[in-house]
C-alpha positions in Angstrom: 90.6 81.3 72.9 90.5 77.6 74.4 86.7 77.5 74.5 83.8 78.5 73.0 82.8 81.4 75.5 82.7 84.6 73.8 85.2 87.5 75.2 82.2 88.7 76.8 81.7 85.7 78.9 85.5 85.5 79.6 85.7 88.8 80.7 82.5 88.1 83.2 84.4 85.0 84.8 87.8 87.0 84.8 85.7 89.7 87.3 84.6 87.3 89.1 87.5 85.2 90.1 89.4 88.5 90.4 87.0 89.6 93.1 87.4 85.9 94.5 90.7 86.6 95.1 89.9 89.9 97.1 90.1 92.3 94.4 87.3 95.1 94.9 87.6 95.9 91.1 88.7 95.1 87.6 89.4 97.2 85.0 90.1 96.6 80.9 91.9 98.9 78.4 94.2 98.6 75.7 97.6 100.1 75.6 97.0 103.1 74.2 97.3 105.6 77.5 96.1 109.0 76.0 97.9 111.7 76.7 99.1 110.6 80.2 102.7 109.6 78.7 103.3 113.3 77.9 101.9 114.9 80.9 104.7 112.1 82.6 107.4 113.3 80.7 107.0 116.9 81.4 106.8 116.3 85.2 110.5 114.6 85.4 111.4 117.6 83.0 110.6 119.9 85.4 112.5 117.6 88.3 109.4 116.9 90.6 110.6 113.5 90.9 113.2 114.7 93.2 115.7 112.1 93.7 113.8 109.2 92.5 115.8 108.4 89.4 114.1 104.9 88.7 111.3 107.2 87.3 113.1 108.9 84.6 114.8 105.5 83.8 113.5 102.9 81.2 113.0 105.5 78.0 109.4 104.3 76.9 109.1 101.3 78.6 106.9 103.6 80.9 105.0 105.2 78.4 104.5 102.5 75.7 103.4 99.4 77.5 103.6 97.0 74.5 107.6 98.7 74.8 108.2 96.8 78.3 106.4 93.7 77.2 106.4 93.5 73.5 103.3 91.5 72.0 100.8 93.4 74.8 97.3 94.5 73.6 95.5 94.6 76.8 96.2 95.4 80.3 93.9 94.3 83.1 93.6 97.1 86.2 93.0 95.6 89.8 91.9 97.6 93.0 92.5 96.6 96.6 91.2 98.4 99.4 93.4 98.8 102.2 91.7 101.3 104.6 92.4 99.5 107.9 90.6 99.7 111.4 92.6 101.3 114.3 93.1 104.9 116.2 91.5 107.5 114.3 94.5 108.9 112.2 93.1 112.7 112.4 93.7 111.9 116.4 97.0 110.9 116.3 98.1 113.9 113.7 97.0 116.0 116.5 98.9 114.0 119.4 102.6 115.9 118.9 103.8 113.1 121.3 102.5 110.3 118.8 103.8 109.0 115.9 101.9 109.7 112.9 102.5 106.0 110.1 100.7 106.4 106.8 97.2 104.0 106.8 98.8 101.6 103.8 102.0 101.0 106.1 100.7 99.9 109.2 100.5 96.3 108.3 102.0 94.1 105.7 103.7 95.0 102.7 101.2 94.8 100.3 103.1 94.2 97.8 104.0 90.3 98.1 99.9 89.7 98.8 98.8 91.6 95.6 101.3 89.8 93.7 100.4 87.0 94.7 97.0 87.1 94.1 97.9 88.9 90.5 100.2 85.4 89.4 97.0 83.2 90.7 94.5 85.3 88.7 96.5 85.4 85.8 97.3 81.1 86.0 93.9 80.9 85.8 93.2 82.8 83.0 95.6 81.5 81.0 94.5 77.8 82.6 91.0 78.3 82.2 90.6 80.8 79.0 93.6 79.7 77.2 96.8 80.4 76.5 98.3 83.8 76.2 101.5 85.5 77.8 100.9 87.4 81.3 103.1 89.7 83.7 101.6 91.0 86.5 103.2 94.0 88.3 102.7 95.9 92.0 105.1 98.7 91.8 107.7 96.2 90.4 108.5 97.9 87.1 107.7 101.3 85.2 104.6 101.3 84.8 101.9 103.9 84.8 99.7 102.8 86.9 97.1 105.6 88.1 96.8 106.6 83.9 96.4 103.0 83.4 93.8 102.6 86.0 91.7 105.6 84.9 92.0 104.3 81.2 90.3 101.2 82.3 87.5 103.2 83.8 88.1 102.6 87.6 88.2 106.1 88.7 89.8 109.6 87.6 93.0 110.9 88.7 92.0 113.4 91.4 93.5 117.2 92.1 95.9 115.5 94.6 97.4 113.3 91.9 95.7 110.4 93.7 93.0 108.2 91.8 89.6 108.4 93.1 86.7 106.6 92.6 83.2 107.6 93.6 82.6 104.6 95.3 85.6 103.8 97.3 87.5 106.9 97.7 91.4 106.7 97.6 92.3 104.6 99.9 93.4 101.3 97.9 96.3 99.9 96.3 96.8 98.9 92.6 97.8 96.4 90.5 98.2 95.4 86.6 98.5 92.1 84.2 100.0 92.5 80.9 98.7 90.2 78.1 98.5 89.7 74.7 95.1 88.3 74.4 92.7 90.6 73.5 89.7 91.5 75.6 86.7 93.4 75.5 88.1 97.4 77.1 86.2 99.3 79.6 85.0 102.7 78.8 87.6 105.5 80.2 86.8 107.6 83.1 86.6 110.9 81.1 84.5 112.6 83.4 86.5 114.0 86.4 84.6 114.3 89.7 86.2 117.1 91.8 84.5 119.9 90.1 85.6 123.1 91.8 86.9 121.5 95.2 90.5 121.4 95.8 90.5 120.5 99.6 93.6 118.5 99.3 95.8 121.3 98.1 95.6 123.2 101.1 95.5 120.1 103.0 99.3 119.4 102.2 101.6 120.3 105.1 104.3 121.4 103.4 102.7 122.6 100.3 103.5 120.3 98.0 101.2 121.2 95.3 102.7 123.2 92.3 99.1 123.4 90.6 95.8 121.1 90.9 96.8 117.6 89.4 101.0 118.6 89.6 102.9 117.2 92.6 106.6 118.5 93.4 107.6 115.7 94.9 110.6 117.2 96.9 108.2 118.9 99.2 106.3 116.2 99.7 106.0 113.8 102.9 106.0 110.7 101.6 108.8 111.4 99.5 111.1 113.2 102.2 110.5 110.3 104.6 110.7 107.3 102.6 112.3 107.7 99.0 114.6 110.7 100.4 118.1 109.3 101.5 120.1 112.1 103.1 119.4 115.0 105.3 115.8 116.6 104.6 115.9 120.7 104.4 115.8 122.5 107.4 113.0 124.8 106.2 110.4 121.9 106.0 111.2 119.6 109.2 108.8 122.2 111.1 105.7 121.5 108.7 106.2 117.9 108.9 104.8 117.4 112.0 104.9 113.9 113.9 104.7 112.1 110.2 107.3 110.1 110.3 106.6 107.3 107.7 104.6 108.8 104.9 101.6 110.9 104.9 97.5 111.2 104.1 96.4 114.4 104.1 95.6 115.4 100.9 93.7 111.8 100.9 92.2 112.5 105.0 91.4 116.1 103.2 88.9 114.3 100.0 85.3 114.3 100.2 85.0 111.3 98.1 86.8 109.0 101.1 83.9 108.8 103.0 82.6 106.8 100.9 86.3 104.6 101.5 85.2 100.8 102.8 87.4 99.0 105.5 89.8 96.8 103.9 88.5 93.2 104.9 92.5 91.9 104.4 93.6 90.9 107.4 97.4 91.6 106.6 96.4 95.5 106.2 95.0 95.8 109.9 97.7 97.7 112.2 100.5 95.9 113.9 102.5 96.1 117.1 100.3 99.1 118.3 101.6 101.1 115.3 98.4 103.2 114.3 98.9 104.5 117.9 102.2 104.6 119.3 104.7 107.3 121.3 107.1 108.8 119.3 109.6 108.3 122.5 109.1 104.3 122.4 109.8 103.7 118.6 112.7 106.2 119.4 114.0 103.8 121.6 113.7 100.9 119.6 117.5 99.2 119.0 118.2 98.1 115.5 117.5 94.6 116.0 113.9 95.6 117.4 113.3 97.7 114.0 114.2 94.9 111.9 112.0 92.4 114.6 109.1 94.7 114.0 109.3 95.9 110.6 109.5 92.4 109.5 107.0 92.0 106.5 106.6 95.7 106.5 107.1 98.3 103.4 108.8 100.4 106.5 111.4 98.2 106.7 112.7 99.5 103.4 113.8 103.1 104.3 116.5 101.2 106.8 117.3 102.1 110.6 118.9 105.3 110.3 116.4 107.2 108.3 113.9 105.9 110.6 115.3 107.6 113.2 116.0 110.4 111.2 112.5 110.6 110.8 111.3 110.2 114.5 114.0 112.9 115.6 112.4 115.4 113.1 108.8 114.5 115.0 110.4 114.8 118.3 111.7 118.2 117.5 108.5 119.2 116.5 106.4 117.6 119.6 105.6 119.7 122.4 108.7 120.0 124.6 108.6 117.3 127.8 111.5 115.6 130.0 110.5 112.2 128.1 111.1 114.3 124.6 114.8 115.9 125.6 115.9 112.7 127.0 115.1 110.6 124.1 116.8 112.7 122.0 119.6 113.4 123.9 120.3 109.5 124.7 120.6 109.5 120.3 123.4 112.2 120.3 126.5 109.7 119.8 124.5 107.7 117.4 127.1 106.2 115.1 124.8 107.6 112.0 125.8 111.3 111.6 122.5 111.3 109.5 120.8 110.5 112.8 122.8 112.8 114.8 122.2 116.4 112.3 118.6 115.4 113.1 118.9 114.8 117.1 120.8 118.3 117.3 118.4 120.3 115.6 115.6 118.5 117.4 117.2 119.5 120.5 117.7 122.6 119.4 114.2 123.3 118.8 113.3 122.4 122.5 115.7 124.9 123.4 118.6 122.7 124.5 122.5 123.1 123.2 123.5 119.5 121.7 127.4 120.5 123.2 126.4 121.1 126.7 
């Protein structure tokens, strides 16, 4: 160490320049992660991971921390709330003509500000406590993140596969460093708090839940309407509501969230109306105005067609109006045959022959 403040001391000033930088909480533990790396491994053995193939990749990179950056003994956990302000979201899930964005998506990507804020907290470790080798990491490499987090005692991994903490709920992003100095750990969070409820499981729209704490991820939401690239299965467009960029439930289901605090980022609040917003108008948005307005946002990532895709599924599903049919039917000759599968069963829900 460069000074002669004891690990104690370091950690101390570590929290409190991490919460300086907007982080809610910090968390310490070594790299040994329990039995969370075998849990891991029989979930992509049984194929919940869909068509996410980045998750069975990297061998034990994943599971042995010290494999994906050799020389690491310690691994710093960071929480972020993100719950933003805007239109009630159990409102707009029960709006058909709406469109229904996951909370984390309706602002900036948070994953440039948390990185950020991860290389300037771990500059000023190494600055200020000395030396050392740091990686920070926001979805940017395989890495466990929820078992990391509840290893360094900032909340349990709830029924809905979700971390929870009694304090803040769910609704917060996460973040890690890698380093190899070595640090004083947090204790784990051994204790799980959801006793005998299991609101979320029901909660899941298209009954997603295998088993409390097991997630088939082809069923779910979030996965069908952002990770999934090709044409979702007919039998669950019906359940999926007007969610057409991820999905809360399970999380809008948990007791603990009301104990959630408003995120106090300013990049997190809602833009360009999206917390409350017509299915027909983003339906009618060209591609130039999707890329205008998705600048700086994680929705940009699922690209234009699948974004229709998604809305033609919701407008399918929403009650049956003028303004529904002829949005949809102004989308029939869209050059994506993706986007036109989509349109014709949407219309077809409404009652209306795609030929005619």
């Amino acid at each position: 160490m460069k000074n002669n403040h004891s690990d104690t001391d370091h950690l101390h000033l570590i929290r409190s320049w991490a919460d300086a930088l907007g982080f809610q909480a910090l968390g310490v533990t070594g790299i040994d992660l329990g039995q969370h790396p075998e849990y891991f491994q029989k979930w992509i053995d049984a194929g919940y991971h869909g068509d996410m193939d980045y998750m069975a990749r990297h061998g034990v990179k994943r599971l042995q921390p010290d494999a994906l950056i050799p020389g690491t003994c310690t691994i710093l956990s960071l929480r972020m709330d993100y719950q933003p302000s805007g239109a009630d979201p159990e409102k707009i899930l029960a709006s058909s003509d709406k469109a229904y964005i996951s909370r984390y998506a309706l602002g900036r990507d948070y994953h440039k500000l948390m990185r950020q804020r991860l290389a300037q907290l771990a500059k000023r470790i190494s600055t200020e406590v000395g030396g050392g080798q740091f990686r920070a990491f926001v979805d940017s490499a395989p890495v466990l993140e929820r078992a990391i987090a509840e290893t360094a005692g900032l909340g349990w991994i709830g029924k809905n596969t979700m971390l929870l903490n009694d304090k803040a709920g769910s609704w917060f992003f996460l973040g890690e460093i890698y380093t190899d100095i070595p640090l004083p750990q947090d204790a784990p969070k051994t204790q799980h708090h959801c006793g005998t409820c299991q609101a979320c499981l029901p909660a899941c729209p298209t009954d997603a839940f295998v088993a409390p704490w097991i997630l088939d991820a082809r069923k779910c939401i979030s996965y069908l309407t952002i990770e999934h690239h090709g044409s979702i299965d007919p039998a669950l467009r019906p359940l999926m509501g007007n969610r057409i960029y991820g999905c809360d439930d399970c999380q809008l289901a948990c007791p603990w969230n009301k104990f959630a605090q408003p995120t106090v980022e300013s990049d997190f609040q809602p833009r360009h109306g999206l917390d409350d917003i017509t299915l027909t108008e983003l339906f009618g948005w060209d591609e130039a105005t999707f890329l205008d307005r998705t600048a700086g946002s994680p929705i940009r990532r699922i690209g234009y067609p699948r974004w229709l895709r998604n809305i033609a599924i919701a407008l399918g599903n929403a009650t049956s109006s003028a303004a529904v049919i002829e949005a949809l039917q102004q989308r029939i000759n869209d050059p994506s045959s993706l986007v036109v599968e989509h349109v014709q069963w949407a219309l077809a829900q409404h009652g209306v022959n795609p030929t005619e």
